[in-house]
N, C-alpha and C positions, 0 to 999 in steps of 0.2 A: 640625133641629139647634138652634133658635132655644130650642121647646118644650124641648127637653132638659137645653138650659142653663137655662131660666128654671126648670125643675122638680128640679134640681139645686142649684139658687141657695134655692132657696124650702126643699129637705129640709136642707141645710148650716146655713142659718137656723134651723130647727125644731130640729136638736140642737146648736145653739149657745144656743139658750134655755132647752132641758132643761139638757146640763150646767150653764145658768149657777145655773137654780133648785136645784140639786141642793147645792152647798156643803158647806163644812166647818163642823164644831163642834171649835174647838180646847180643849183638855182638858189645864190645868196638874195635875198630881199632887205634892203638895209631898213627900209623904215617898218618890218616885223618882226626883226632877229629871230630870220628862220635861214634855213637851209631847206627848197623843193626837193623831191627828185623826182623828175622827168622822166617816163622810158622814151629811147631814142627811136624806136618803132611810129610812133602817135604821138607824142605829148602829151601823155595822161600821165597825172598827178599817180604816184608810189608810194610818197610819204612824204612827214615832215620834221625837221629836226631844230629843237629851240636854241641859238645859240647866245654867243656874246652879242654886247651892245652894237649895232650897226656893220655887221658882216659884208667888209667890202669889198677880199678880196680869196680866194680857195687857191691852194696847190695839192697836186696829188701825189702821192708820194709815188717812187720807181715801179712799186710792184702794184699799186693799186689799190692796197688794203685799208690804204687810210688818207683821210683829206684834212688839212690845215684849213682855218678858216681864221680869217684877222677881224679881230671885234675892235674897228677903229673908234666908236664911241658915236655920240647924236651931237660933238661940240662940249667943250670945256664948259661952257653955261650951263646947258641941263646933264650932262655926265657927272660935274661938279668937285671940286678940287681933293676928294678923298679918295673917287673912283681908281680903281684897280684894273686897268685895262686886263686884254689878255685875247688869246690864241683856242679857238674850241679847236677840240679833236675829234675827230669822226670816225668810226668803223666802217667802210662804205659797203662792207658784204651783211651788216647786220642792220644797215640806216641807224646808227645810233650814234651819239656823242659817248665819249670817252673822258668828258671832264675838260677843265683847260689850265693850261699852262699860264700862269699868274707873272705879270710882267715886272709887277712894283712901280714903285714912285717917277723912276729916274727914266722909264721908257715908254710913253704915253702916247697914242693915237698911233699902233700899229699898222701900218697899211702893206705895202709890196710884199710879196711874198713867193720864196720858191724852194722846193728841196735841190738838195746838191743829186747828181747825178744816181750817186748810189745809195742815195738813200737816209745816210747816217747823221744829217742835217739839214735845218730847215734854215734859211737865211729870209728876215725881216727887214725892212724899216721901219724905226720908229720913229716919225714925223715928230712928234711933240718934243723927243730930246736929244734929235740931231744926230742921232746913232744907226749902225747897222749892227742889228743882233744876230747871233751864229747860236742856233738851237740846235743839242743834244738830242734827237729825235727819242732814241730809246729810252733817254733818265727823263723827257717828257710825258713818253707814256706809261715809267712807270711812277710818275708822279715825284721825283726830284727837284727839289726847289734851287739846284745850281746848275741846273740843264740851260742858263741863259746867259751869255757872254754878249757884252757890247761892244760893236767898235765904232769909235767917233769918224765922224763923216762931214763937221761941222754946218754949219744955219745956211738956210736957202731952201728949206723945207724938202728934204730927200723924201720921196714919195713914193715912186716904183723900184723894182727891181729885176734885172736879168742875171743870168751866172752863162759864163763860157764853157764852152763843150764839155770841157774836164772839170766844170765847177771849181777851176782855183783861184777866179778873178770875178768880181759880182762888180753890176754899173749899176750906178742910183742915177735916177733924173730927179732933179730940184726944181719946183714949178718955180718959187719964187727966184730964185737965180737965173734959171734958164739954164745950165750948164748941166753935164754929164759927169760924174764921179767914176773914176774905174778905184776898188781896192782890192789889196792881193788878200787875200784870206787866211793864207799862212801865215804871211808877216803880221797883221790884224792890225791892217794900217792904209791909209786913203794913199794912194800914189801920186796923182794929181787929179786935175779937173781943169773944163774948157767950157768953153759957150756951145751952145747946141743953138737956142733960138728961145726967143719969148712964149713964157710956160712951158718951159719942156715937162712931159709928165710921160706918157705911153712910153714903153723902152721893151725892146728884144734881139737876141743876137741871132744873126742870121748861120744861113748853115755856112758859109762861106768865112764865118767867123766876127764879118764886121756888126757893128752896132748903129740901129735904128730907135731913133727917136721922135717922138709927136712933140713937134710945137706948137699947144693950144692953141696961145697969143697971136702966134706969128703965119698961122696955117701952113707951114710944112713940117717936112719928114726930114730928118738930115741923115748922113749914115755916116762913120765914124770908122775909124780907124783902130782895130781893137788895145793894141799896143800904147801908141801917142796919144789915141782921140784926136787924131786931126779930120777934120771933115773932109771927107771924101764927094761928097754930093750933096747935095737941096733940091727936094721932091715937092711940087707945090700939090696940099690936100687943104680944101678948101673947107671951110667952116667948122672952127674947134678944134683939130684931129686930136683925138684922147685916147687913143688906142693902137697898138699895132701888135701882130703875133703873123706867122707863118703857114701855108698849110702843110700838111704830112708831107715830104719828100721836099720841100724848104721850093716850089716852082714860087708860089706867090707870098707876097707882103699883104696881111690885110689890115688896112687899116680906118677905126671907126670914127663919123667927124660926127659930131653933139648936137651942134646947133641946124647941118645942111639936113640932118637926116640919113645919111647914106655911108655906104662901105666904099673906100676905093681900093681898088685892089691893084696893085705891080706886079712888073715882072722881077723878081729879085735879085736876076742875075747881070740883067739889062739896066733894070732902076729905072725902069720907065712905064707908064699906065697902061692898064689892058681894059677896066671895065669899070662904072659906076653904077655903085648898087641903089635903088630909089627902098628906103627902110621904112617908112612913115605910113601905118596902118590906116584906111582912106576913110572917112566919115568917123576918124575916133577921135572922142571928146579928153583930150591930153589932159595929166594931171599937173598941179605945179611944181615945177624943178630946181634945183640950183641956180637954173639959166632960162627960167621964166615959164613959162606952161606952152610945151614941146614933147616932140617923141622922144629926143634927147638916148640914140645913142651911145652907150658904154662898151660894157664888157663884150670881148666876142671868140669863139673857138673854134677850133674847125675836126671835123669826124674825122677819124683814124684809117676809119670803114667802111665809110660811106661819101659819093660826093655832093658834101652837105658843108653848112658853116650854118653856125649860132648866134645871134646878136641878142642880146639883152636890150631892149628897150622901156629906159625905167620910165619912162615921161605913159607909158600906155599899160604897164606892167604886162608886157608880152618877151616872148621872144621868137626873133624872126628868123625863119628857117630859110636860108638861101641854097638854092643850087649851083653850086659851084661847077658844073659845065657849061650852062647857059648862064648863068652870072643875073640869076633873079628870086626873088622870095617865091617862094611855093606855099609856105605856109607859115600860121599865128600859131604860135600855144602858149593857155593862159600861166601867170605865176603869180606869183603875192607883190606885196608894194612893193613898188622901187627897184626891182631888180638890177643887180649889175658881175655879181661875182659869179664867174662859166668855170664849171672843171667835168672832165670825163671821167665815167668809170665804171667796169665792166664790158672792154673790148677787149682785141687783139694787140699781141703788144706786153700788158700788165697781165703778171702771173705771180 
């Protein structure tokens, strides 16, 4: 009986590690306001969850249990000057929405989004009113309507966002300015701000602590100084770069360009090129974009777990699974329109 149990104990463990490596790839589609989920196994569709207007950006909280998702809106013309932006909640152990966090008047076309380290808030931009919001995570889900604090960040359209290691300093990049905002979070106040480069928008802080930015406009990377923001380097990433994020153990920079099609990937430590990804699905009949009818590109993440990275390509509504030891796609899996916003969940790690 001893053996039985012990070999019963030991099989329940063994598919407790499979499902845990097996996980979701959640998949914002802005022009369906859904949220896919993907198993990271195969790319088969799991479920689907309806959210706010144009879901364009996901963060997952520390432990897992729940995903942010920013409903920036389809545009002030057809969202229209009553509309009440807002933040859907997600249960990610149940695929369900949890309702969403109502932003009001003064905080409009939510986009960047991240939780703070441990958890206890969610840090926003809100593009339309020139603010960084500090969410109350728990008086959000239990439906609190003062779980939402703003802090000014002033015009230059503050877009993304990143937070430093200990989440007590979050950077905005401003497409329209081009410059990088660091503010302290305690003080609930902008420190300064500097030039990054033409359309700064993609923003992440490396493990090293400095700060990388995509300049659309300008096709580079610049990296920053987490303190000053003085520029430490300029990365040339050719065509749009609108994206940058890290893989697991902080080796590579990945960052995605819109318009060339492809991922280039650095070395982070070095700040200098190792590999370009060709992303552009072959004989597919591109849908129209932002930036004209293209593979186009966006959101991208990289597996915990596995040596894998995820690219969102809304221009084809795929995303492209690369291997990240040979530094090439392996494979499409389908998603809904427009894809852009990547969050993980259901690995190692999140408990």
């Amino acid at each position: 009986m001893k053996r039985i149990a012990l070999f019963l104990g030991a099989s329940l463990s063994a598919v407790s590690l499979v499902a845990a490596a097996q996980g979701e790839l959640l998949v914002g589609n802005k022009s369906d306001d859904t949220v896919w989920r993907l198993s990271l196994e195969d790319g088969r569709k799991l479920g689907e969850i309806a959210t706010e207007p144009g879901p364009h950006e996901i963060a997952i909280s520390p432990d897992g249990r729940t995903a942010a998702v920013t409903g920036y809106g389809h545009g002030r013309e057809k969202d229209g000057p009553l509309h009440r932006y807002g933040i859907e909640m997600i249960d990610t152990d149940a695929g369900r929405s949890l309702g969403a966090v109502r932003l009001g008047p003064y905080h409009q076309q939510p986009h960047g989004i991240r939780f703070t380290p441990d958890g206890t808030f969610l840090i926003v931009t809100a593009e339309g009113g020139g603010s960084l919001l500090r969410i109350d995570w728990e008086m959000a889900l239990k439906g609190h309507i003062r779980a939402v604090h703003g802090i000014d960040v002033g015009p230059g359209v503050g877009h993304m966002v990143a937070l430093s290691g200990d989440g007590r300093i979050a950077y905005v990049s401003k497409i329209a300015a081009g410059t990088v905002t660091r503010v302290d979070l305690a003080e609930n106040k902008a420190t300064h701000e500097v030039a990054a480069g033409k359309g700064a928008e993609g923003i992440e802080v490396a493990p090293d602590g400095s700060v990388w930015v995509t300049n659309r406009a300008g096709d580079t990377v610049t990296v920053h100084d987490p303190d000053t923001l003085e520029k430490l380097a300029t990365l040339d990433s050719q065509g749009f770069p609108i994206r940058v994020v890290f893989t697991p153990g902080g080796r590579h920079a990945l960052v995605t360009n819109a318009t060339a099609g492809t991922l280039s990937v650095f070395d982070a430590a070095a700040r200098t090129p190792v590999a370009t990804v060709a992303l552009k699905p072959e004989g597919e009949a591109f849908l129209e974009t932002m930036l004209g009818k293209d593979a186009l590109p966006i959101g991208v993440v990289a597996d915990p777990d596995r040596p894998r990275v995820y690219v969102a390509i809304s221009g084809a509504n795929r995303i492209a699974v690369v291997d990240s030891d040979a530094w090439k796609v392996v494979d499409y899996w389908e998603t809904g329109n427009q894809p852009d916003a990547l969050g993980i969940v259901g690995v190692a790690g999140q408990d």
